[in-house]
N, C-alpha and C positions, 0 to 999 in steps of 0.2 A: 529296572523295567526295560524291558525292550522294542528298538524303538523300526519307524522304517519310514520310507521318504515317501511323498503324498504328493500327486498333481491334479487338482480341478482344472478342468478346461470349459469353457462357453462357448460355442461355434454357432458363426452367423454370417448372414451374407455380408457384404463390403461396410465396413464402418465409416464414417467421417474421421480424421484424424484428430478433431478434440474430442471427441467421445472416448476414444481408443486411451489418452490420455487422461480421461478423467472418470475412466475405469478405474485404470490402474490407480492412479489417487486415489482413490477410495477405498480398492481393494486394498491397497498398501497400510493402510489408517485398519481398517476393520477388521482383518481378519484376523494378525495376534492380538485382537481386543477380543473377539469369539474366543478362541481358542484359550486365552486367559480365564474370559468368565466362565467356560466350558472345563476348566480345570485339565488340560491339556498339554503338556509339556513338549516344547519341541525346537529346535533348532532355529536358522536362518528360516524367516520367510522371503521369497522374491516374487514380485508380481509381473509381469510382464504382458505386451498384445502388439498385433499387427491390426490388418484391416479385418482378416476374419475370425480372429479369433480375443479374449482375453483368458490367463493363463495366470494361474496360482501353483505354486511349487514351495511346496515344506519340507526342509532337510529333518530328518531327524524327529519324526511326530510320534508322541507314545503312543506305543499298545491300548493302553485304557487311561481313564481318566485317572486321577492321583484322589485317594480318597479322602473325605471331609470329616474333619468334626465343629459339630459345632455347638455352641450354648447360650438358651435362648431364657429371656427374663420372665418371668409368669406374675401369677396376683398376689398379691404379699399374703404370707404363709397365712395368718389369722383367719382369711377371707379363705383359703385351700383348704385350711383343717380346721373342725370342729374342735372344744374343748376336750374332747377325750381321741383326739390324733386321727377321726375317721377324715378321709379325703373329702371335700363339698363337691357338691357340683362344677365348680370354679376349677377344682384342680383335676377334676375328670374331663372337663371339655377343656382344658390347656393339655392335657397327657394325649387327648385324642389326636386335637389338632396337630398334632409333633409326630405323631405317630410312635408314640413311648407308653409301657403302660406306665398306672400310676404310682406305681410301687417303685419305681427308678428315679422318682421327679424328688430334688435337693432340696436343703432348705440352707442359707444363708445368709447374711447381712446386705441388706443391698446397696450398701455404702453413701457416703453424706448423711450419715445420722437418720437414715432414712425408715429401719427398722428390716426388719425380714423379710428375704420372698421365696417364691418357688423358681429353682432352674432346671431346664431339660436337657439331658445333653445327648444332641442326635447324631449316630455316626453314619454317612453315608459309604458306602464300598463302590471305589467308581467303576462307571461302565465301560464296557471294549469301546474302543472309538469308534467301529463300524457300526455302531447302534447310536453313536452321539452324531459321526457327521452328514449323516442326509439329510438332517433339519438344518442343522447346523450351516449347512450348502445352501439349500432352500432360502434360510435366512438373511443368508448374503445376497445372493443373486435377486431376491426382490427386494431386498431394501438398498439396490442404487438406484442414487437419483441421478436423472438427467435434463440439461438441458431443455431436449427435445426428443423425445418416444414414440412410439407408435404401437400398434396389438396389430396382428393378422388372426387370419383365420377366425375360429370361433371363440379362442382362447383369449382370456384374460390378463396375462403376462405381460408389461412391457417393456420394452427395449428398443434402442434406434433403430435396429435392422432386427430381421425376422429371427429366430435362432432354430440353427438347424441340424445341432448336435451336442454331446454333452459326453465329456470325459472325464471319471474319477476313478482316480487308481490309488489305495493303501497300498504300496508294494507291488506285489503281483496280484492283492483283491481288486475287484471292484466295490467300488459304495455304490449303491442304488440311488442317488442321490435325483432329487427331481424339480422339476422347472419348466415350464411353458410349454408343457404336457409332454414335456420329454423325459426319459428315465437314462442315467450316463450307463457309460459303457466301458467299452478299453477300445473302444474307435473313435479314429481322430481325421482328418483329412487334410491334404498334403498341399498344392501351389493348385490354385484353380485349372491352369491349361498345362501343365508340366506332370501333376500326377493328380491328376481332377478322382480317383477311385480314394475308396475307404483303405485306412492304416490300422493292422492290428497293432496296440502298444501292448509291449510283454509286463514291461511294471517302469513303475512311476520314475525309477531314475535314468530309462532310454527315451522320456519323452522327448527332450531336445533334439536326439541323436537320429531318430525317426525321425520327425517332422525336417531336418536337416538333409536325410537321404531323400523325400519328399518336397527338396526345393523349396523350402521354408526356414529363413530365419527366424526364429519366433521370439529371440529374445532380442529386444529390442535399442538395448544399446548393443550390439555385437552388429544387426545392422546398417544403428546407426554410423558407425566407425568402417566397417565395408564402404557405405555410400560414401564418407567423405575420401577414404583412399582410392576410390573409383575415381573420383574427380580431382583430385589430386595429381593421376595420371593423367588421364585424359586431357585436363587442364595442357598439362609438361610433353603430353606430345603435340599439342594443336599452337604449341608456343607461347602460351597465354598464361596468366593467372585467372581463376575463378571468382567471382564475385557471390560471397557466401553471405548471404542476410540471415542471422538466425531463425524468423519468423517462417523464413520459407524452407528453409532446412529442417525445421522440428516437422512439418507436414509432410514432407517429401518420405521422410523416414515409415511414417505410420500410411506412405498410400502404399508401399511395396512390400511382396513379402520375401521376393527371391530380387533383389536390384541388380538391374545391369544400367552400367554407365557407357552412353555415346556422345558423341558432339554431332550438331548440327549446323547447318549456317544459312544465315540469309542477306539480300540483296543489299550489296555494301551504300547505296544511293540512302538505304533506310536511316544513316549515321548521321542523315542531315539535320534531323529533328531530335529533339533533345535529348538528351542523354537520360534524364529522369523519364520517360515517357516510355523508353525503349525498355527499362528495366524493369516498368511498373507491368508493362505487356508482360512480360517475361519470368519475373517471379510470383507477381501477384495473379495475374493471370492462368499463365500455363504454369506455373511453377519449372520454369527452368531454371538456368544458371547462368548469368551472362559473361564473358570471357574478356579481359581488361589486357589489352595487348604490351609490350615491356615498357610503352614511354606511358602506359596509365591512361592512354584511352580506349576507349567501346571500340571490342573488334566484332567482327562481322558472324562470329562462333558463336554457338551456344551448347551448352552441357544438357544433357537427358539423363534421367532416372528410371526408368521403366520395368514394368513388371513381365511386360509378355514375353516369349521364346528370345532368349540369345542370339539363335541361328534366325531369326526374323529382322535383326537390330536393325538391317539398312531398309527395309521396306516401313519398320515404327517408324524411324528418325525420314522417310520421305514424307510421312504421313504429320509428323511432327513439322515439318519445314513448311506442307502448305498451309500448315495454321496462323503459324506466326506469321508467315508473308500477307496471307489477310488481315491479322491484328494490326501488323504494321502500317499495313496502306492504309487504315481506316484512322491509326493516331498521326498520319502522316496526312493525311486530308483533314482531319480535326484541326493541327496546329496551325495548315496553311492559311484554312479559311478565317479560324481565328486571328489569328496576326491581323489578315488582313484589315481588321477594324481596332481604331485604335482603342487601347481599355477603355477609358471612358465615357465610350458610344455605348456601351453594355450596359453601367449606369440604370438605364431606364427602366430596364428588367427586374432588375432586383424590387422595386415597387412591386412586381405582383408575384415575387418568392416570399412565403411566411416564415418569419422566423419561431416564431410562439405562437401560436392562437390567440394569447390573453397579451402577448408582446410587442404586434405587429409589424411589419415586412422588413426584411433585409436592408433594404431601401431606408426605413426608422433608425435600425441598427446601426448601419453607417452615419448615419447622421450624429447619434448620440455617441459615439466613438470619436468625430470629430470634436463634438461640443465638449470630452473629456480631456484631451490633447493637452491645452494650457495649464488645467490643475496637474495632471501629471508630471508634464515636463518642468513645470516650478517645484517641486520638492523635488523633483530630480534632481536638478540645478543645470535645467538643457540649456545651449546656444540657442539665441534667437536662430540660426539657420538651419539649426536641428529641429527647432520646435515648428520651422514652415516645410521642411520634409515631412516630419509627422503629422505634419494636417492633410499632407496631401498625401502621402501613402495611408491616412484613414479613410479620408473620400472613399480611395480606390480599393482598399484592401478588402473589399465582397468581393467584387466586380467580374472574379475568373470563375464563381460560382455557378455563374451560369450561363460560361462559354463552352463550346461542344466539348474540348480536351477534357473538361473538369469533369463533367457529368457524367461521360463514358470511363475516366481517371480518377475516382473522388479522390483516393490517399495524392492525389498531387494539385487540392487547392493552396494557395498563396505559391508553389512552386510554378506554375503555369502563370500566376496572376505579376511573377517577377520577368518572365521570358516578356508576357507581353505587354508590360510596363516599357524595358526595354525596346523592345520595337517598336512601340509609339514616343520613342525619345523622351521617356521622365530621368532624373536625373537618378544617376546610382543609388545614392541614399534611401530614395523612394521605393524604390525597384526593392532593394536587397529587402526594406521593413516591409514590403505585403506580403516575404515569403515566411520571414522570421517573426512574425505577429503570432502565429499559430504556434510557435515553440516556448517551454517545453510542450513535447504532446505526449509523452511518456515518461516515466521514471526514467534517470539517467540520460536523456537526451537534451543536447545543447540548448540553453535558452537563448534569447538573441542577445547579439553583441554590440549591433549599431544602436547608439541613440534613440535614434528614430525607431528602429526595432522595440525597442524598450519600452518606450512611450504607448507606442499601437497597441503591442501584447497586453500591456498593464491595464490603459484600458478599455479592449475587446472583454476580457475575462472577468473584468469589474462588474463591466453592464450586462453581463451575463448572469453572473449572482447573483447581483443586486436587482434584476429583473424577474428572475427564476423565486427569488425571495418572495419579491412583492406582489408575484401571482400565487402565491400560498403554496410553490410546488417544491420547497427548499427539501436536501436529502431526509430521508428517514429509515435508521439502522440500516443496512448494506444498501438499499435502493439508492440512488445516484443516477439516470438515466442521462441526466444533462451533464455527468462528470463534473460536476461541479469541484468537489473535493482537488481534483487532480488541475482545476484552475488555478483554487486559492493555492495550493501548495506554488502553481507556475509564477502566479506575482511575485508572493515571496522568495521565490532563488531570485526573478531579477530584480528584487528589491534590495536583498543581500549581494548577490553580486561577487564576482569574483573580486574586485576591487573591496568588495566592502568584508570578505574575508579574508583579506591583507589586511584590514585596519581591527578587525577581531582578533588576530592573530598576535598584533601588535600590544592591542589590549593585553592578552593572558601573557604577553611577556614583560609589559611596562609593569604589571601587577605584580610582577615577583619582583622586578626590581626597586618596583617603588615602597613595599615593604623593607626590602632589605637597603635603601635610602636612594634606591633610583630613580630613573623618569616613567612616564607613562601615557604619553600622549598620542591621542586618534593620529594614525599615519598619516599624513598631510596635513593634520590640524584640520580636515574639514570636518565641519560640526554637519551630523544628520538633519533631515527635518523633512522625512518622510512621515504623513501624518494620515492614519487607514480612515479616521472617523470622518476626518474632511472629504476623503476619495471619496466615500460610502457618500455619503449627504450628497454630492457635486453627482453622484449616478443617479443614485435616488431620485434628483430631483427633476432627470429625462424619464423620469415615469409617470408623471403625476395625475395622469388620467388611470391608469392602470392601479395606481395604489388609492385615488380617488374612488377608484371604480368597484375596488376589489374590498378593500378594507375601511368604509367608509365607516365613522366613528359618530357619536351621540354631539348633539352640540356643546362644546366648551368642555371636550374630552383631551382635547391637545393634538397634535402634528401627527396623523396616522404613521410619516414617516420613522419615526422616531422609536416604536415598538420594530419594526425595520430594520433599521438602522443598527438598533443594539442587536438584534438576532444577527446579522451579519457579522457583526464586530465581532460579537461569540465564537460565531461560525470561522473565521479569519484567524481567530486567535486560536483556537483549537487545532489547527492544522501546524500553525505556528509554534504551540507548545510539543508538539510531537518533530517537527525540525530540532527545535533545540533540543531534545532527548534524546535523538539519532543523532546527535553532535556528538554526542556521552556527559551532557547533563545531567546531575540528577534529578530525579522532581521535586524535591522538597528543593532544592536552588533554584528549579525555573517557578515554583510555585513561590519563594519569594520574590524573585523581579517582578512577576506579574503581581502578583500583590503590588507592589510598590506602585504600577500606572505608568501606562506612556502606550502614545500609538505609534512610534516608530519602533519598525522591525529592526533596524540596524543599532537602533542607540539602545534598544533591549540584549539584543546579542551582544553587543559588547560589553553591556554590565554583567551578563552572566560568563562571559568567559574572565574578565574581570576578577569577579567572584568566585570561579574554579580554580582562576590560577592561586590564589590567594587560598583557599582552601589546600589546595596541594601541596603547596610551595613554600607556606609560613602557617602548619597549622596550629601554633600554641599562640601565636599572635590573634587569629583566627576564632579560634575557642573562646581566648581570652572577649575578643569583641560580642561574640554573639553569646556568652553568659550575661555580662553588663545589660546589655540589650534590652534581653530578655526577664531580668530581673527589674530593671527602668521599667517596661512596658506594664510590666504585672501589677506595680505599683501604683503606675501615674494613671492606670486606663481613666478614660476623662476628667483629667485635670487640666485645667488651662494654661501656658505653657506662661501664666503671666509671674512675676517673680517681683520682689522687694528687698532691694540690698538692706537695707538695715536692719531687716530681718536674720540676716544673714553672719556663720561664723567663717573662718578661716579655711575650712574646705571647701564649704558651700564657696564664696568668694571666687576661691583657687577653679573651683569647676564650671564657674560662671564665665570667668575671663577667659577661659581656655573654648568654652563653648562660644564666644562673641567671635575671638579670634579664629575659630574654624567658621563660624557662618561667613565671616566676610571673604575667606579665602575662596570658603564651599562656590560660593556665587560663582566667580571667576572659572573654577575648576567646569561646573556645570556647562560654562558657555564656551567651554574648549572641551568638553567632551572627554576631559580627562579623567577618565575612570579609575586607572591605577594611583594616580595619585589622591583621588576620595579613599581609597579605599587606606592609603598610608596615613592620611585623614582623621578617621577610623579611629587607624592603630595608637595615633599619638593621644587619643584622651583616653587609653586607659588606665594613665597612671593617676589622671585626676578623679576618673571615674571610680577606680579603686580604691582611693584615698578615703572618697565619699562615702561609701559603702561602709570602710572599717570604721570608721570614727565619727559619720551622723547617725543619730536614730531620726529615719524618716519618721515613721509614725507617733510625734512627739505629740506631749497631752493639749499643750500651745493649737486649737484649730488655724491658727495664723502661721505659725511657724511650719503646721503640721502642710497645708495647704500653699507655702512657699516653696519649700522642699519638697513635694509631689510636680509643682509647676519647673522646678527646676531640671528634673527627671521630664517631665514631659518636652522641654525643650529640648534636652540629649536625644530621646527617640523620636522627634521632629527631625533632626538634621540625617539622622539614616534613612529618612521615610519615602526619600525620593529616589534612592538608590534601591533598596529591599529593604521586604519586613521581614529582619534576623530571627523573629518569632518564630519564622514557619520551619527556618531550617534544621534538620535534625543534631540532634549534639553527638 
């Protein structure tokens, strides 16, 4: 079949640059999913857009559809045909509905003993593809969703910007293809001021090359990679390195469609005020590029991206300079006037900032952030001079919220609330946790490293849950508007810790050697005793007008907190389970630690790396454990782990001593955190446990003997029960 290359175009005025992106998403997803159930055969698809345009291109799209057969079930034969073979009704309106007559329609087993039916076998002959893709088009183009849309005119159609053109070219046809009362063409339109007239395209594989002569890059990582060697240079001649944030770099890309790269600069006096303030003008703002001079600090340069005329560059970039010099003077009079009061004058304000409607002011917030300080910092295991930084960096850690910098700056709360920490002389430690409270605030980005930091973050983000909880606004399927999710994941890294994946690590390597007759001991021997239910309860209980308020219960129904309580712990643990997964756990391993119980995140991850090393490393030792197990369990389910030696023979005996002698060790093991060597533990009963298996019959006719022998089995899977239940994992 022969084939020829295919470009939809969508033209519209200036788009927003996540739109432009979440086009292409979409289109990228959808269209060899059309084109598949369209029976369509074709090549590379690429989707590509700038600000006026999105852009579909198909290498290699068949001529016509590839034809169907297919074969469809009907009513069993009996009910089709009378006794003398004439077709019923039954098999006249199945041969209709098929479009078959009834003289083509099978008769065969219809398999599982099922008896006989009718089958129709329909062959379609596919269609030219210029008669499948104008719906086809149509299809696509109104079923993205967005964001945010809008309709003009009288038309129904939406889209974020108006659309003001429509390109589809099979080769050198046109498809008629239609959308927002416009019909495509083989016109496409070029750089808005560069070649602002209509472009005839000859066929679908010069569209790039047009739109290119046209002052349009349209594919957009080609671009992208333009913009960054623009600056690149530009950077190398102004002396400087670029400071490239990727957030502002993926936008920049999608506001140009022909980029020209300049430097600009402004008044060196602006370098006074802080370094984060300057940049936040600068890329978040105007989306420039700020310029890092060779010893790594803020030069006085800044990089531009622009779309209009090249031969204009020095009248854009004047035009660009008086903007920033207004930004700046205005973040430069922000920080002055700020400073000059010290943080803690601010304080008063947060009283009349809401943090929840149903949670009450900022002002509450911080207070209960304080009031959590002590319980965190003791499972922590903080210095008393850590844990009076952390009461004071919670005091204080609103307090830049609603000073001028923040509010004209929001991405630099707790960053401002350290500058002016500082400047009212708090001491470091305090200063550094108002800015590091807020971290993580994104996948991949630092959590805090100070103590104090650690403390605040843990729980700011608590009493945000556990608040969000108690007002009945907890996530539901993707909604999350309080990020909630993206909290509990933050306790958790600083619960784990880089430190505390040094002692996991230690873990999965004590585990192999303690199998193979090593050690196995938590890296410093310090035992965990991070405890979530306790957190939970200790926040909860700065709510108790709100959960009083909100979820008030029948008399002598029990603790409202408590149905609370557990949803959260859920809620904690589920994000948690998904940590240990993205470790390369599998699930049935993290589904047995969690089966086993514990609230601490660190003394759980280190049973299950524990448990992988041991899995990987000694898997017939391994096996051999979680058969025994598994077979105990199945056995003993509710027996009482109580036993009667004189009941007892010579292996029972033998499997009894070996179980006393692992419980007394087990203890000691537990309060050192020594997980590899539990698990070597483990490995040493099962030559008793094997023993027991070949040569007792548990299910002896004796109910006494029968009931000693299940209790004895119930104690073997008692002493696993606090590590994992071997049950769940797969064999």
């Amino acid at each position: 079949m022969s084939t020829r290359d295919f470009v939809f175009e969508i033209g519209c005025e200036e788009l927003p640059s996540s739109a432009v992106y979440r086009g292409i998403e979409q289109l990228s997803r959808a269209v060899p999913e059309a084109l598949q159930a369209a029976r369509l055969e074709h090549g590379p698809v690429h989707v590509t857009g700038s600000p006026r345009r999105l852009a579909v291109m198909v290498a290699g799209l068949a001529d016509a559809q590839s034809d169907s057969v297919e074969r469809f079930k009907g009513p069993a034969a009996k009910a089709a045909f009378d006794d003398s073979g004439t077709p019923t009704k039954a098999a006249m309106g199945f041969a209709r509905s098929k479009g078959v007559p009834v003289e083509q329609l099978e008769v065969s087993e219809g398999g599982g003993g099922g008896g006989s039916y009718v089958y129709a076998t329909v062959e379609t002959l596919g269609a030219p593809a210029t008669e499948v893709l104008p719906e086809l088009l149509e299809r696509l183009a109104t079923g993205l969703d967005w964001a945010k849309s809008m309709r003009w005119g009288a038309g129904e159609a939406r889209f974020p910007r108006p659309v003001r053109w429509l390109l589809a070219l099979f080769g050198t046809e046109v498809v008629e293809a239609r959308f927002a009362g416009l019909t495509a063409g083989n016109i496409t339109y070029g750089h808005r001021f560069l070649a602002p007239g209509g472009i005839v395209v000859p066929s679908a594989g010069a569209y790039l090359d047009m739109l290119k002569k046209a002052f349009v890059l349209a594919d957009a990582t080609e671009r992208g990679r333009a913009i960054k060697e623009g600056i690149a240079d530009a950077a190398a001649s102004a002396g400087g390195v670029a400071v490239l944030p990727e957030k502002t770099l993926a936008e920049v890309v999608n506001l140009v469609e022909w980029p020209t790269v300049a430097t600009g600069r402004f008044d060196e006096d602006f370098l006074d005020i802080p370094r984060e303030m300057l940049e936040s003008a600068m890329t978040g703002h105007q989306r420039y590029f700020p310029l890092e001079d060779p010893s790594g600090g803020l030069s006085s340069r800044f990089i531009v991206v622009h779309n209009g005329d090249p031969e204009r560059t020095a009248h854009i970039i004047s035009g660009h300079e008086r903007v920033i010099r207004a930004r700046l003077a205005d973040a430069a009079f922000f920080y002055q006037e700020d400073a000059a009061t010290p943080l803690e004058d601010w304080l008063p304000k947060l009283e009349h900032v809401v943090f929840q409607k149903k949670l009450g002011t900022l002002a509450e917030k911080a207070r209960r952030i304080e009031r959590l300080v002590p319980c965190v910092g003791g499972m922590l295991g903080t210095s008393p001079d850590d844990l009076t930084h952390a009461r004071r960096a919670a005091c204080l850690a609103k307090a830049d919220l609603v000073t001028n910098a923040v509010i004209e700056f929001t991405d630099l709360q707790g960053v401002m609330g350290r500058y002016y920490a500082e400047a009212a002389g708090e001491a470091d430690e305090v200063s550094r946790a108002i800015e590091e409270h807020y971290r993580p605030r994104f996948a991949g980005d630092t959590p805090p490293l100070s103590p104090a930091g650690k403390i605040v973050a843990i729980a700011d983000k608590t009493d945000t849950i556990c608040g969000v909880f108690a007002a009945g606004l907890a996530p539901r399927g993707s909604s999350d508007p309080f990020a909630l999710r993206r909290s509990a994941i933050g306790i958790l890294q600083i619960v784990l810790g880089d430190d505390r994946h040094a002692g996991e690590r230690d873990q999965a390597d004590g585990s192999h050697k303690e199998i193979a007759g090593g050690g196995g001991r938590q890296a410093g021997g310090r035992p965990a005793g991070f405890d979530l239910s306790a957190l939970i309860a200790s926040a909860l209980s700065g709510y108790a007008d709100v959960v009083g308020g909100l979820h008030a219960t029948a008399p002598g129904a029990g603790d409202p907190n408590d149905g609370i309580a557990d949803a959260v712990r859920a809620f904690m643990l589920g994000r948690f389970e998904g940590i240990l997964q993205d470790r390369g756990y599998s699930h049935d391993l993290v589904a047995a630690v969690f089966a086993a119980g514990s609230d601490d995140p660190c003394e759980m991850a280190a049973r299950c790396a524990a448990l992988d090393a041991a899995r990987s490393q000694a898997p017939e030792v391994f096996e051999d454990m979680s058969v025994a197990y598994k077979r105990a369990a199945n056995l003993s389910r509710g027996a009482a782990p109580t036993i009667d030696r004189e009941l007892m023979g010579e292996h029972e005996i033998a499997l009894d001593d070996a179980l006393g002698q692992a419980e007394e060790r087990m203890r000691g093991l537990a309060d050192e955190h020594d997980y590899g060597s539990m698990l070597q533990l483990f490995a040493g009963l099962r030559e008793p446990i094997d023993a027991f298996f070949d040569n007792v019959l548990v299910m002896d006719e004796d109910p006494k003997v029968r009931g000693n022998r299940l209790g004895l089995l119930a104690r073997f899977t008692g002493l696993f029960s606090g590590f994992a239940d071997f049950g769940q994992l797969a064999g």
